[in-house]
C-alpha positions as CSV (number, residue, x, y, z in Angstrom):
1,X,0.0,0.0,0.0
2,X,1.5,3.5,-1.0
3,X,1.2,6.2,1.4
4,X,-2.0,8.9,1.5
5,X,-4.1,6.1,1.3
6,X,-7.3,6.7,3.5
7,X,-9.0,4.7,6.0
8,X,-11.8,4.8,3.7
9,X,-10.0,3.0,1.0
10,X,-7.6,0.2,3.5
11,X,-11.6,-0.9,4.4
12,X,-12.5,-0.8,1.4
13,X,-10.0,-3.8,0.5
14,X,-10.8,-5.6,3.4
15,X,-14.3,-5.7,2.8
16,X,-13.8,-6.2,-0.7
17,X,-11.1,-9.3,0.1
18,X,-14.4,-10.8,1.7
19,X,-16.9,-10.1,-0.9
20,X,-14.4,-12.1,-3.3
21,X,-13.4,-15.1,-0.7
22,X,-17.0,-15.5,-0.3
23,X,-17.7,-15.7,-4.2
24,X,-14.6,-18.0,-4.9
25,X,-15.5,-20.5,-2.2
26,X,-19.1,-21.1,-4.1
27,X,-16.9,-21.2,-7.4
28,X,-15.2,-24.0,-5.9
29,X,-18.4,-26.1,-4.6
30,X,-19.8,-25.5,-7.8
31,X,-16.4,-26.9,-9.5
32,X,-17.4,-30.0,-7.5
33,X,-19.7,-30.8,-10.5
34,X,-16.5,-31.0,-12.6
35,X,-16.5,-34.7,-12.2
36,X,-19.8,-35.9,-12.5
37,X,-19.4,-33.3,-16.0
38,X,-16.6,-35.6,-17.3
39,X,-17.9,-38.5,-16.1
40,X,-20.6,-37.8,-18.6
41,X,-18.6,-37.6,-21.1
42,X,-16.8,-40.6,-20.8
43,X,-19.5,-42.1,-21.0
44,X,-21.2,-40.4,-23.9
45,X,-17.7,-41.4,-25.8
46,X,-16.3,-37.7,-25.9
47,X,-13.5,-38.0,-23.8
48,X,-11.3,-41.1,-24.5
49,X,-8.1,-40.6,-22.3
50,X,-9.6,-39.8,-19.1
51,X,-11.2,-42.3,-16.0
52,X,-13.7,-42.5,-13.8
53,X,-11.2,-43.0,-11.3
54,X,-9.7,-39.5,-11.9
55,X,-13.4,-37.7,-12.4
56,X,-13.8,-39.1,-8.2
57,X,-10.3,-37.4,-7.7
58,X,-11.5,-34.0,-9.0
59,X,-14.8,-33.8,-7.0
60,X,-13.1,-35.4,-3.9
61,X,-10.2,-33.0,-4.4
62,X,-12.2,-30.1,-4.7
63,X,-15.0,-30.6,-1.6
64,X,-11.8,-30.8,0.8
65,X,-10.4,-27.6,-0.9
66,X,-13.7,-26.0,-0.5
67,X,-14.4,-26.8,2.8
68,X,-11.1,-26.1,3.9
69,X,-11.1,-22.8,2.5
70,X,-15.0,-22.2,4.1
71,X,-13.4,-22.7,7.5
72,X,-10.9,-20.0,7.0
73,X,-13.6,-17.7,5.6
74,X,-15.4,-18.6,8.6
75,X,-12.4,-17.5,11.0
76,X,-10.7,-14.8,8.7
77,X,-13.2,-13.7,5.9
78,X,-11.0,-10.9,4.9
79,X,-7.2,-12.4,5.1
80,X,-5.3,-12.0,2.8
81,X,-4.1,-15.7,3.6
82,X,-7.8,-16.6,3.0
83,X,-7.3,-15.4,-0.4
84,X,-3.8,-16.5,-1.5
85,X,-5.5,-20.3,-0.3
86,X,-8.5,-20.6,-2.8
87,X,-6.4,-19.1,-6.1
88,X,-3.7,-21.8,-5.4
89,X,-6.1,-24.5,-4.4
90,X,-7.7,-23.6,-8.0
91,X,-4.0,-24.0,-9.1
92,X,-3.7,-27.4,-7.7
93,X,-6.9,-28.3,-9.2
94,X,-5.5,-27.2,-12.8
95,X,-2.7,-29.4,-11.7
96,X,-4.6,-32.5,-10.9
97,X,-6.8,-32.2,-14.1
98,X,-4.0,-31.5,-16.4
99,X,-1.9,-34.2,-15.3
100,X,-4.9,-36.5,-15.7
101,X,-5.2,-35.5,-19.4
102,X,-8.2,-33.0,-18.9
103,X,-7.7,-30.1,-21.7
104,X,-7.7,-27.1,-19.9
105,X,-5.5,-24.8,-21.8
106,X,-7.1,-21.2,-21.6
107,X,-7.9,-22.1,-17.7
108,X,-4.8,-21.8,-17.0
109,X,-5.1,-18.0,-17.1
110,X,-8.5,-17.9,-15.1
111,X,-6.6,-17.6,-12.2
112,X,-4.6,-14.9,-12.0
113,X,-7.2,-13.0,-13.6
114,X,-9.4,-14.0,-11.0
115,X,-6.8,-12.4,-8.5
116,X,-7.7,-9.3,-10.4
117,X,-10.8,-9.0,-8.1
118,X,-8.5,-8.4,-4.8
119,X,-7.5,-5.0,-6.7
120,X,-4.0,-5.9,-4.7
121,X,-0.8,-6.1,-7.0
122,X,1.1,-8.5,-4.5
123,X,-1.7,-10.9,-4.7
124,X,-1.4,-11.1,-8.6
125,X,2.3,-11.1,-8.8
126,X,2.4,-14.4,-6.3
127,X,-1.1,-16.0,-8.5
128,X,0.9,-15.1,-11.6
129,X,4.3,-16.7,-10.9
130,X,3.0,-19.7,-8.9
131,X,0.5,-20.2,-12.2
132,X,3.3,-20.2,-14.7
133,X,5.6,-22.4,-12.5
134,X,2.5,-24.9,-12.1
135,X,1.9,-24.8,-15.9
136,X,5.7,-25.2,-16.8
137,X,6.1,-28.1,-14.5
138,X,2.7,-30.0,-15.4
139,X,3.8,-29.4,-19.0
140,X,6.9,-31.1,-18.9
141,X,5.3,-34.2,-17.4
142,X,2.7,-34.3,-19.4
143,X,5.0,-34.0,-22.7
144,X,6.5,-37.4,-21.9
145,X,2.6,-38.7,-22.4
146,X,1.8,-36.5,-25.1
147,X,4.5,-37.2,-27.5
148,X,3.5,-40.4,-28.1
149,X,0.1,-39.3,-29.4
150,X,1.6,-37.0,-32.1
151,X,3.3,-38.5,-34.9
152,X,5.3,-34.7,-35.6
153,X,7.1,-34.9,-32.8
154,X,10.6,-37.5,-32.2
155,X,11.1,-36.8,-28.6
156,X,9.5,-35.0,-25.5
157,X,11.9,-32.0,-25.6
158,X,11.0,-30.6,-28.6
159,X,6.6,-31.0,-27.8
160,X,7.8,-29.3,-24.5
161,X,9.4,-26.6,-26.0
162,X,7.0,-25.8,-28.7
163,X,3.8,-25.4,-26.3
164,X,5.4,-23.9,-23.6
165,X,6.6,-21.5,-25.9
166,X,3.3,-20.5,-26.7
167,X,2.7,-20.7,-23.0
168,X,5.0,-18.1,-22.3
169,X,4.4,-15.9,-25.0
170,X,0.4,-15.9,-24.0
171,X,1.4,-15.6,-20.1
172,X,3.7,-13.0,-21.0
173,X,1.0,-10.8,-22.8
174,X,-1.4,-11.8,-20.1
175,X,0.6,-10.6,-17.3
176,X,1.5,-7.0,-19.3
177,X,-2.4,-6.8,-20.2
178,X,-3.2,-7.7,-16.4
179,X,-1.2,-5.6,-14.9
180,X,-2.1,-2.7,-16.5
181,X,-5.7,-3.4,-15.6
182,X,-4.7,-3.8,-12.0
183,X,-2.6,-0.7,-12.0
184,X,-5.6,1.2,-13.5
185,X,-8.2,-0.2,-11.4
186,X,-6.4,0.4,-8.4
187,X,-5.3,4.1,-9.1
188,X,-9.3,4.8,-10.6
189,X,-10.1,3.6,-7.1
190,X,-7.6,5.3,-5.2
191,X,-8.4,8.5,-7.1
192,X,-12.2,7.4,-6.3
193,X,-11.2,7.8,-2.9
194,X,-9.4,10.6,-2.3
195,X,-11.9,12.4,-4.5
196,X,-14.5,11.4,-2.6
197,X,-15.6,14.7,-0.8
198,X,-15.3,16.8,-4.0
199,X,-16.9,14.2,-6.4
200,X,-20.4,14.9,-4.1
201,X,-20.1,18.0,-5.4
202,X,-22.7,18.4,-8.3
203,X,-20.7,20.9,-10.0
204,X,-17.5,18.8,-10.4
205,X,-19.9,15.7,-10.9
206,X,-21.1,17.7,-13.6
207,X,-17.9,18.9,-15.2
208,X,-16.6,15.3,-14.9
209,X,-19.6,14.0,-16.9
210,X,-19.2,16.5,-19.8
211,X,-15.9,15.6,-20.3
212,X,-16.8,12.1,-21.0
213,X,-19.4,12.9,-23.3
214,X,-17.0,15.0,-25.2
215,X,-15.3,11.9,-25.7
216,X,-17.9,10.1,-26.5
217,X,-18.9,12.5,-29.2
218,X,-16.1,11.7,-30.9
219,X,-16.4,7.8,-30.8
220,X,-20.2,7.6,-32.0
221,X,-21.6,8.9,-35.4
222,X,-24.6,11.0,-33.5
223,X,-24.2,12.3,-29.3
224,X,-26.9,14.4,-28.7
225,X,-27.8,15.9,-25.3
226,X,-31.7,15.9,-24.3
227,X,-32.5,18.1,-21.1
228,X,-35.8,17.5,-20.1
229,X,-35.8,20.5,-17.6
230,X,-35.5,22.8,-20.5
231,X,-37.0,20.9,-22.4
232,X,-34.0,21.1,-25.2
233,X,-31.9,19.0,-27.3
234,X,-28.2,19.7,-28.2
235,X,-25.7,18.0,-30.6
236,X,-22.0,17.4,-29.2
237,X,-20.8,17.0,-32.2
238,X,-21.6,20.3,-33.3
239,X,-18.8,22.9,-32.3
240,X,-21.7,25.8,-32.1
241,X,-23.8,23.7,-29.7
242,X,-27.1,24.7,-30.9
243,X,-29.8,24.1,-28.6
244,X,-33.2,23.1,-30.3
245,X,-36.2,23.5,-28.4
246,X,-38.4,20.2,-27.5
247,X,-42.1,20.2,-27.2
248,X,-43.4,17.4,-25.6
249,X,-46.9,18.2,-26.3
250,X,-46.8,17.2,-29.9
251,X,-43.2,16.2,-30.4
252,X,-42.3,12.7,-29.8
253,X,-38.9,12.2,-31.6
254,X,-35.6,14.3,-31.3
255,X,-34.2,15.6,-34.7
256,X,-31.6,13.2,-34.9
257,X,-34.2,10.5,-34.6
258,X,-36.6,12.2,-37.2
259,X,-33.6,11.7,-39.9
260,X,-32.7,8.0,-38.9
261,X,-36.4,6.7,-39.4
262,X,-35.2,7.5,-43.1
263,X,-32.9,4.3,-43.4
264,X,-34.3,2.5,-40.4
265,X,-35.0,-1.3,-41.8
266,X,-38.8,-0.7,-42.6
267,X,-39.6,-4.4,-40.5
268,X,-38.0,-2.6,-37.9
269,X,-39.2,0.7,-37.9
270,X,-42.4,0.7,-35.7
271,X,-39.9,-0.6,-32.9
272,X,-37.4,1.7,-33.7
273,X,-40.2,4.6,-33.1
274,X,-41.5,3.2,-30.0
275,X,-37.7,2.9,-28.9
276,X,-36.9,6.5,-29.5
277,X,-40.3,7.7,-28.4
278,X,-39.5,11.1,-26.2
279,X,-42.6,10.7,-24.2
280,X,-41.7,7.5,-22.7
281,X,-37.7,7.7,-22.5
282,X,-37.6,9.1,-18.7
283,X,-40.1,6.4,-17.5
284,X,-38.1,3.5,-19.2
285,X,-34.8,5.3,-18.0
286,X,-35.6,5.4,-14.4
287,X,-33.6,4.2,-11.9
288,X,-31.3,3.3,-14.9
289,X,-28.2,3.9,-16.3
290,X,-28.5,2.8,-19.8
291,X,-30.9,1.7,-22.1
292,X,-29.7,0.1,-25.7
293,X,-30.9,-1.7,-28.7
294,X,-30.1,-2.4,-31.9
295,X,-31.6,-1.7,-35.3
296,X,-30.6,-2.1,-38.7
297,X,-30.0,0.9,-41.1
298,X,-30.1,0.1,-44.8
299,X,-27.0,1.8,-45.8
300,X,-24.7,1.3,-43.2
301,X,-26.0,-2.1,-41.2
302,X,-26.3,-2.3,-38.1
303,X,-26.5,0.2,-35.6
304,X,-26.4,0.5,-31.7
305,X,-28.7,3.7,-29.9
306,X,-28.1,4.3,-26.0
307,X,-30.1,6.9,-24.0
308,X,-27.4,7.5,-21.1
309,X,-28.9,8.8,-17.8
310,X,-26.6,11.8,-17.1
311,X,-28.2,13.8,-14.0
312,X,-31.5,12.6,-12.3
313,X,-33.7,13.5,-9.4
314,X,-33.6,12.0,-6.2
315,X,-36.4,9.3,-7.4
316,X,-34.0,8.2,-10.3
317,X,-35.7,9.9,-12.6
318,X,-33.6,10.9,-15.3
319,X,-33.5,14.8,-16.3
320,X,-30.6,14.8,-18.8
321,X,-30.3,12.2,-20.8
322,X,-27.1,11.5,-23.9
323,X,-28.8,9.9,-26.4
324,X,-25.9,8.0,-28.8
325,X,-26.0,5.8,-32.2
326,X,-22.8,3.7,-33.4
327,X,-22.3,1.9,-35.8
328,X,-21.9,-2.2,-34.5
329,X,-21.7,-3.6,-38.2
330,X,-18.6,-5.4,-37.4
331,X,-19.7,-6.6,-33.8
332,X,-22.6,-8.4,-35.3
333,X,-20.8,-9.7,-37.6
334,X,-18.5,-11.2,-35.3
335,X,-21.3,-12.4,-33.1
336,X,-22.6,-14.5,-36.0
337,X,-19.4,-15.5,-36.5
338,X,-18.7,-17.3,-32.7
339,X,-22.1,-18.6,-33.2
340,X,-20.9,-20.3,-36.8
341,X,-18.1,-21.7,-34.5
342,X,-19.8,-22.9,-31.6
343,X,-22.0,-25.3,-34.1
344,X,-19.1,-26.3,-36.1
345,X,-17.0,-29.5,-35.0
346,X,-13.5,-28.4,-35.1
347,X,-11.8,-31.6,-37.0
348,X,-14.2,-32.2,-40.0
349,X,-15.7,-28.7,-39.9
350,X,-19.4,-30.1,-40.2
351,X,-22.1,-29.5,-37.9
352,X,-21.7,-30.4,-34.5
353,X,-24.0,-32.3,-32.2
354,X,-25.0,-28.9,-30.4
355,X,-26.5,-27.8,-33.9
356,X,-27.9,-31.4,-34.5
357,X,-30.1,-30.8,-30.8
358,X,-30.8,-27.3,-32.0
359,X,-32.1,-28.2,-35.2
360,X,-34.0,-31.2,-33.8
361,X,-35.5,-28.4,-31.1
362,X,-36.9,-26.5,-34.1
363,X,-38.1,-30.1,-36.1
364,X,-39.8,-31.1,-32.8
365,X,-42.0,-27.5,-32.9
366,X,-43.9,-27.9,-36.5
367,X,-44.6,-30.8,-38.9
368,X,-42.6,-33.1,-40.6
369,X,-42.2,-32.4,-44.3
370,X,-42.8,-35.8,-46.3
371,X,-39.7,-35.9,-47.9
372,X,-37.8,-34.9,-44.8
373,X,-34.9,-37.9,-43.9
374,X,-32.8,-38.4,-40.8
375,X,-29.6,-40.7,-41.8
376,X,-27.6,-42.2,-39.0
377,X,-23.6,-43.2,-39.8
378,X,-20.9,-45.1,-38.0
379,X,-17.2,-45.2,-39.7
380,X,-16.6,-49.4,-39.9
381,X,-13.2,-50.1,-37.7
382,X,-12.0,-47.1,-36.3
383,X,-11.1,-48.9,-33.1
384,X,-8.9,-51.5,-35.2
385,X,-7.2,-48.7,-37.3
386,X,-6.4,-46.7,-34.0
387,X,-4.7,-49.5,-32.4
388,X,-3.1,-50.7,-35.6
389,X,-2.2,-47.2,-37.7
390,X,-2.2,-44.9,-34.7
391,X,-4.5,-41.9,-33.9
392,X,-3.5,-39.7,-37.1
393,X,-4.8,-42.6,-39.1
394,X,-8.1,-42.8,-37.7
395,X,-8.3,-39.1,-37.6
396,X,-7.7,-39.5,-41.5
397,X,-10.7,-41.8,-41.7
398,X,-12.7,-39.6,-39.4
399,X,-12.2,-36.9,-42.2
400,X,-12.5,-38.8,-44.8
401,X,-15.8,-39.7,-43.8
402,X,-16.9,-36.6,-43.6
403,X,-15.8,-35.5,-46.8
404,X,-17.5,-38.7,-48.4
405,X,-20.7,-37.1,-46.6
406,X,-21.2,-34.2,-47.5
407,X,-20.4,-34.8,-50.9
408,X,-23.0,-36.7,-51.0
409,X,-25.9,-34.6,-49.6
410,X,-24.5,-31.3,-51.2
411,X,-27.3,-28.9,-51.0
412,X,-30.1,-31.3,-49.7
413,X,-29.6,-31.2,-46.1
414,X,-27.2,-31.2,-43.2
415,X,-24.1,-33.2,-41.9
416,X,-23.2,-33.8,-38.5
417,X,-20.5,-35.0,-36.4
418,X,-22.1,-36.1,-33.5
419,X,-19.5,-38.2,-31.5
420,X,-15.8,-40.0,-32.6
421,X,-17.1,-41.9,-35.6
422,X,-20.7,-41.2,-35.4
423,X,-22.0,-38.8,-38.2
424,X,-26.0,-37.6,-38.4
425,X,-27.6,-35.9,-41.3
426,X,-31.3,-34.3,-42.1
427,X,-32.3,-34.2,-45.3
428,X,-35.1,-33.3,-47.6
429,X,-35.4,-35.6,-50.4
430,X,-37.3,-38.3,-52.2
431,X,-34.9,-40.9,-52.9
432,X,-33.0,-41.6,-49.9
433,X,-31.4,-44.8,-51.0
434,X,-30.0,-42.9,-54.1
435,X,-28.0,-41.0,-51.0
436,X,-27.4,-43.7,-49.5
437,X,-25.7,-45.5,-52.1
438,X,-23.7,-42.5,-53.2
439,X,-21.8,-42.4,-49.8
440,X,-20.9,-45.7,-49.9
441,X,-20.3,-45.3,-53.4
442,X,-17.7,-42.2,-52.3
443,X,-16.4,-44.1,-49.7
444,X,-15.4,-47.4,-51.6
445,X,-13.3,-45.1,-53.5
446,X,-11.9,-42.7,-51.0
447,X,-7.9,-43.6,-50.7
448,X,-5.6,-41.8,-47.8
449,X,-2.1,-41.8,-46.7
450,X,-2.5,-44.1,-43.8
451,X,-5.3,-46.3,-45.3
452,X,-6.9,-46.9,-48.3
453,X,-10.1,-48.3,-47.3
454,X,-13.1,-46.6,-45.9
455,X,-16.6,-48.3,-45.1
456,X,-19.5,-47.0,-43.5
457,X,-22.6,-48.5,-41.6
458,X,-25.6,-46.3,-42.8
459,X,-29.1,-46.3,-41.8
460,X,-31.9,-43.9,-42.4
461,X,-35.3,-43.2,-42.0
462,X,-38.3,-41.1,-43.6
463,X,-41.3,-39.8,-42.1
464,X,-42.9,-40.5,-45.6
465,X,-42.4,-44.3,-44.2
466,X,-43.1,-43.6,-41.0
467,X,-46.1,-40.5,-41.0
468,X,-46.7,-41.3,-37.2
469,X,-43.2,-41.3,-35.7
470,X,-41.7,-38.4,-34.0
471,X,-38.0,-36.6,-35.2
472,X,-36.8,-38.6,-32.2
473,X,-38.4,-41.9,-33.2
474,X,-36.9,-41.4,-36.4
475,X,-33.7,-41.1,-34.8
476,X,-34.0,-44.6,-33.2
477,X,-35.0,-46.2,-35.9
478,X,-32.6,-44.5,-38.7
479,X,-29.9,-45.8,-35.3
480,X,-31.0,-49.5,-35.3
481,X,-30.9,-49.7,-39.4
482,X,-27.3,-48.5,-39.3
483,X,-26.4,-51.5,-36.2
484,X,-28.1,-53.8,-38.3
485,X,-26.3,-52.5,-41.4
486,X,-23.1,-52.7,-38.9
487,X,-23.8,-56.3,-38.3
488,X,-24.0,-57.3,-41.9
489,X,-20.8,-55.7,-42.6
490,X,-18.8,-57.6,-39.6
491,X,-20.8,-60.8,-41.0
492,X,-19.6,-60.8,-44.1
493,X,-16.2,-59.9,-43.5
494,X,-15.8,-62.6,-40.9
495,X,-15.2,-60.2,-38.0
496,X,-16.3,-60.8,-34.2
497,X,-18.2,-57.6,-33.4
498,X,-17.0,-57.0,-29.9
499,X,-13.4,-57.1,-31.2
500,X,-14.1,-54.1,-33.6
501,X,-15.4,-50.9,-33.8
């Protein structure tokens, strides 16, 4: 702590130290559903080089680490050794899962930005160091293991040093980015602080705020100012700041709002005008900060309008108001980007099985088309290729697969990858077996580096078929075909089905 720091602010650590004790130690008993999470997912097939046994190590590690730390929060809410305890418990616990093969690369960095919160510099600096000395030991270990699942790597040295390059170079930007953060938040609050008298002060509290909007005028395309006292309206972007009377009797949009119903979206411009409606801004305002929405403007996309509460009555009820547009084009843009990702399955870049539930959500809602088709797939000896080829071999075969799939439904329907060699696809079409035949047409020929033979178990049903069954019941049945299509296969090749895959 630097000198001139007040009494005020030395309690206002402390208390916060035990605000953020308190909200770590439910993090960690909620972390005690980690297990039972993985657990799941082992035996859903998702993860293949975790146990059970290490899934009961997690949750049993983490209750003692929990209840430990609620005992000290108990004794000492606000210590700082109450603190320092949970961030390296959550350490340990990054240790534990790592070791046990549980991918949790960003985590790694959760902690120390979690130290953040104690708005104490000594506190990150011992999260940050311990983390990276945690990660670069667990690493190494872990390299001996991982090198003999990578085929581009001859010895555990060099796997080491590649990722905990990228590690370092990540922890070191981290730690820069952090730091400032913490340095900022800490001087904001110590200014916050020392300020504290003057800042009361609804002159200065004023001046502050106009400052701010002067900023702001030059970061948005339109910052106006609305005073409803006066009942006036002001542009901040204008250097002559004109002030434009307002009268609520008959007027119910600003000027700036009168132009941008021009190029609203038509579909959207009854809720743009209701938005933007002056006679009912204060009472959606009150007690509020900010209000936002977003509209779309036919020239330049999307766009982002704020009415900010600037000064207000002692009710909240706002009595200057900024009202803002900017341009969010981009952010959208980005948005629907992430979502693109999240549905995407990262290996064959297909749909995923959280698009496959959220399309079946939306089948589930109306009714079934009659040429609408669920296929079920299965690749045909993954297992033996794995243990035979290696993992980059049935990776192949995984992607080959998929490429043989949705060459073959094209513009029809969907593909998904729904677990390690399981595929699902919806399609609209008449002739299913015509489908059908052309993946296994695609897959007979399909020829890699590791193998040169791909087969696939395919079954599929149609609700022209079967007009009664649900999408679900069409997923069991389009399931059981493919098994019975499986069998056949491992029949007529002479195979003994619990030996393969």
């Amino acid at each position: 702590m630097g000198n001139g720091i007040s009494t005020e602010y030395n309690e206002f650590l402390k208390t916060n130290r035990g605000v953020v004790n308190r909200y770590l130690n439910r993090a960690l008993w909620f972390f005690a559903f980690t297990g039972p999470a993985i657990a799941s997912g082992i035996k859903g097939g998702i993860f293949h080089d975790i146990t059970y046994a290490t899934c009961v190590g997690i949750t049993l590690m983490v209750l003692i680490m929990a209840s430990v730390h609620l005992v000290m929060l108990r004794i000492q809410p606000t210590s700082i050794v109450t603190g320092i305890f949970v961030l390296t418990a959550l350490d340990c616990l990054l240790v534990y899962m790592s070791h046990a093969h549980v991918s949790i690369y960003l985590t790694w960095f959760l902690v120390p930005l979690l130290s953040l919160l104690y708005c104490d510099k000594g506190i990150f600096f011992y999260s940050f160091f311990l983390n990276y000395l945690l990660m670069f030991g667990v690493t190494y270990v872990n390299s001996f293991y991982k090198v003999t699942l990578r085929s581009d790597y001859d010895v555990a040295q060099a796997y080491f040093a590649d990722v905990m390059s990228g590690f370092t170079i990540e922890s070191i930007i981290m730690f820069i980015s952090a730091y400032v953060i913490a340095k900022l938040t800490i001087n904001y609050f110590k200014s916050l602080f020392r300020q504290n008298e003057k800042i009361r002060m609804q002159d200065v509290d004023m001046q502050e705020k106009m400052g701010i909007l002067e900023s702001m005028s030059e970061i948005y395309e339109n910052v106006n100012l609305i005073d409803f006292v006066n009942n006036t309206e002001m542009s901040l972007r204008d250097n002559e700041y004109t002030k434009y009377p307002i009268d609520l009797e008959s007027q119910t949009h600003s000027r700036i709002n009168q132009k941008l119903m021009r190029t609203v979206m038509p579909d959207q411009l009854d809720d743009f005008a209701a938005y933007t409606n002056l006679k009912t801004v204060r009472s959606r305002l009150s007690q509020k900060k900010v209000i936002s929405a977003d509209f779309i403007d036919v020239i330049s996309g999307w766009f982002r309008a704020q009415y900010i509460t600037v000064d207000s009555t002692l009710d909240g009820i706002p009595n200057v108001v900024i009202y803002t547009t900017r341009n969010v084009d981009e952010e959208k843009q980005r948005e629907e980007h992430l979502i693109r990702i999240s549905m995407t399955d990262e290996m064959t870049r297909l749909f995923n099985r959280r698009c496959f539930d959220e399309d079946l959500k939306e089948f589930r809602k109306g009714e079934l088309s009659n040429d609408f088709v669920l296929f079920a797939m299965d690749v045909n000896g993954l297992k033996r290729v794995n243990d035979t080829k290696g993992h980059a071999a049935g990776d192949e075969l995984i992607k080959g697969a998929a490429d043989c799939l949705a060459l073959s439904v094209g513009n029809k329907g969907k593909v998904y990858r729904t677990g390690g060699d399981e595929f699902m696809a919806i399609l609209h079409t008449e002739n299913p077996e015509y489908i059908r035949q052309m993946i296994k047409n695609k897959a007979e020929n399909w020829h890699g580096v590791f193998s040169t033979e791909l087969t696939m178990s395919i079954g599929y049903a149609t609700h022209k078929d079967q007009p009664n069954a649900s999408v679900d019941d069409l997923e069991h049945i389009a399931d059981a075909k493919m098994y019975e299509d499986k069998e056949a296969y491992y029949k007529e090749k002479g195979i003994e089905r619990r030996h393969a895959k």
